[in-house]
PAMAR-197492 format. One record per residue (C-alpha): residue number from 1; x, y, z. Coordinates in Angstrom, 2 decimals. Each point is the difference from the previous one (the first is absolute). Layout:
 seq    east   north      up
 NUM       X       Y       Z
...
***
This chain:
 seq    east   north      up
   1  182.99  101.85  115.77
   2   -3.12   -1.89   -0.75
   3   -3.13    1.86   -0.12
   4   -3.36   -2.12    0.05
   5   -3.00    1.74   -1.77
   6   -3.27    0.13    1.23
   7   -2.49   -2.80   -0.31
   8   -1.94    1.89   -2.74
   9    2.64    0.99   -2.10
  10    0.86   -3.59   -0.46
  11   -2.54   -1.17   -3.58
  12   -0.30   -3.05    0.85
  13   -2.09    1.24    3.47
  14   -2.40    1.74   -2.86
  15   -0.51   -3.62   -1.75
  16   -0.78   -1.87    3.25
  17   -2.60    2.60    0.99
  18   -1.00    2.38   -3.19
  19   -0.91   -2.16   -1.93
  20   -2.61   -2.38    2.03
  21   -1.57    3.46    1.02
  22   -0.11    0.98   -3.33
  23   -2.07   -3.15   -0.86
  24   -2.44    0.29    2.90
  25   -0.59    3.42   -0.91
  26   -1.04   -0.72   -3.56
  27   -2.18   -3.26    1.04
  28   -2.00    2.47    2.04
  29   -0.12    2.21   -2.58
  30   -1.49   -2.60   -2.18
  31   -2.13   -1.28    2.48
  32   -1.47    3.82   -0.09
  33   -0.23   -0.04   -3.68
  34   -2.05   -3.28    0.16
  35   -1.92    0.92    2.77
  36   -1.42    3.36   -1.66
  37   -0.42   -0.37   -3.46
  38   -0.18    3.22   -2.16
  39   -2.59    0.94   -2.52
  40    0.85   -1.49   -3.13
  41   -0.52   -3.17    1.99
  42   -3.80   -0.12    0.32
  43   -0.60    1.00   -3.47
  44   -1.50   -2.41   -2.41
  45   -0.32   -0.27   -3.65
  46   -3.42   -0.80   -1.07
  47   -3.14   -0.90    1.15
  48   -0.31   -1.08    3.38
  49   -3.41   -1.79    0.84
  50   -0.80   -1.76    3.41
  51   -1.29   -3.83   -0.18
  52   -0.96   -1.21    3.73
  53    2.49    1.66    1.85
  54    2.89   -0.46   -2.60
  55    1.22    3.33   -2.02
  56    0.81   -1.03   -3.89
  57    1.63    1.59   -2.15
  58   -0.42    0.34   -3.85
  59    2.91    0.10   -1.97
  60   -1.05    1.51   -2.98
  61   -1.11    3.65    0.41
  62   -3.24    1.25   -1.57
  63    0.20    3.17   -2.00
  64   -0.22    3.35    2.02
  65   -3.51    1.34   -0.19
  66   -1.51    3.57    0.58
  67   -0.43   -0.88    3.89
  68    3.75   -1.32    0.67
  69    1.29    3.21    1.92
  70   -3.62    0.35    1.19
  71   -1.99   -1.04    2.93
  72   -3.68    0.03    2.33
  73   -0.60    0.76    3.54
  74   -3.03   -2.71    0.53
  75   -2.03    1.01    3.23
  76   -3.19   -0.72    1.66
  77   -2.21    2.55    0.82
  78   -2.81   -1.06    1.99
  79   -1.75   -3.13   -1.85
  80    1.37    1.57   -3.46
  81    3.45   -1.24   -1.30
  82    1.90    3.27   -1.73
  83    3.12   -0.55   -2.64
  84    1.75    3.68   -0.10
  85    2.78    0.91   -2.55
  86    3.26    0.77    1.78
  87    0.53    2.35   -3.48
  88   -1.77    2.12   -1.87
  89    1.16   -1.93   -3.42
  90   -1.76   -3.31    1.27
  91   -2.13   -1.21   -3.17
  92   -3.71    0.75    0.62
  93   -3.28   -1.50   -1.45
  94   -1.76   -3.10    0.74
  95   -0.51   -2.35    2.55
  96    2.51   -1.97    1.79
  97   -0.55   -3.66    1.95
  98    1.50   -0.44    3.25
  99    0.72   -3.37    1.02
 100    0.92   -1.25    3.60
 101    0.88   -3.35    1.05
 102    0.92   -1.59    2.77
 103    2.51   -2.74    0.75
 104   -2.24   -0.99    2.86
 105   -2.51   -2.73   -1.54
 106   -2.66    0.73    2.30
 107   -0.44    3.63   -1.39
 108   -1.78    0.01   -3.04
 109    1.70    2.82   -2.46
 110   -1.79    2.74   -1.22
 111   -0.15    2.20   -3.56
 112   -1.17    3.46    0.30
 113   -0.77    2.40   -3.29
 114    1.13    3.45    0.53
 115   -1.32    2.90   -1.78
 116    1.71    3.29   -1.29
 117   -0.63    2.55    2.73
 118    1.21    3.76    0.41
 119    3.73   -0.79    1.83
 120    0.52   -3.68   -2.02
 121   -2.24   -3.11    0.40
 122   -2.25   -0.88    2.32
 123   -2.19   -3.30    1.11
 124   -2.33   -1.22    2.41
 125    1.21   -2.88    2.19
 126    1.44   -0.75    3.37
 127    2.65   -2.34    1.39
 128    0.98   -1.64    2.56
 129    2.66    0.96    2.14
 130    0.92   -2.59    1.97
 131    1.87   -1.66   -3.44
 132    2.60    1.00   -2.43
 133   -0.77    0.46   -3.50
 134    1.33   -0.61   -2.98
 135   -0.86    2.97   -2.40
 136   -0.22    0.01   -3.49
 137   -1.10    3.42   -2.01
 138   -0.50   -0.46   -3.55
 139   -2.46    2.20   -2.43
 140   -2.05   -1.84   -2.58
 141    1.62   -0.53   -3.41
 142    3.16   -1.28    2.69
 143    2.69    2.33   -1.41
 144    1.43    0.01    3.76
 145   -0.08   -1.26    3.15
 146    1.28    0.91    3.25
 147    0.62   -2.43    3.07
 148    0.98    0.75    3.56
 149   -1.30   -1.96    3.16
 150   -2.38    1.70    2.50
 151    0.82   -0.76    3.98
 152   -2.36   -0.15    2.30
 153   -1.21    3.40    1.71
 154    1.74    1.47   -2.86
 155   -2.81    3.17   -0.56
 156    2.03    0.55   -3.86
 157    2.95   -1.22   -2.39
 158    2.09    1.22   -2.42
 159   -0.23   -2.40   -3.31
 160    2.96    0.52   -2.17
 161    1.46   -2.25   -3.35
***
């Protein structure tokens, strides 16, 4: 007596269809994996710096300063402009110079002094908030700086190395 086996017992059955499945599983699962990238991705070494509406980065690394781990919350406040130390170990003393510039020709950038005040710096100056700005917070003997990019309607933002 001959007894036939099923279909799916037979290996060959598991070649035929296994293994394409197996290989349009894993494409999607790449696909995902390209899709989403994880952290380590968007992390640069360097300096980063914005020409026109190009990011560039350095690929040397300047030395770590006292700022590095550091940052400012830079708001306005009526017609004043405020820099406030997200830390209590931010250096202190002297004034800093806020530059903003525009990649807009037509609006004319703008450099405002701020002074030492009670809760960090603080400047007279307004802006306009129909643009985005280009924000560069440096104090005077230029030790540090700290970039970020202000949107438009934006009322603060956090400046970081």
């Amino acid at each position: 007596m001959t007894k036939t086996r099923s279909t799916w017992r037979e290996p060959m059955v598991w070649m035929l269809v296994g293994l394409p499945l197996a290989s349009v599983v894993i494409g999607f699962a790449l696909l995902f994996a390209a899709v989403h990238p994880g952290r380590e991705d968007m992390e640069t070494v360097g300096k980063v710096t914005r020409v026109g509406k190009l990011l560039v980065a350095a690929q040397d690394r300047e030395p770590p300063s006292e700022v590095d781990t550091r940052g400012l919350i830079l708001r306005l406040k009526g017609d004043m402009i405020e820099a406030v130390p997200m830390d209590g170990d931010f250096p202190r003393g002297g004034k800093l110079r806020l530059t903003l510039s525009s990649s807009d020709p037509a609006v004319q950038g703008r450099v405002i002094q701020l002074s030492p005040s009670e809760l960090g710096w603080r400047g007279v100056g307004s802006m306009d908030g129909g643009h985005d700005w280009l924000v560069e917070l440096r104090p005077d003997n230029a030790t540090w700086s700290l970039r970020g990019e202000w949107t438009a309607q934006a009322r603060f933002i956090r400046l970081t190395p």
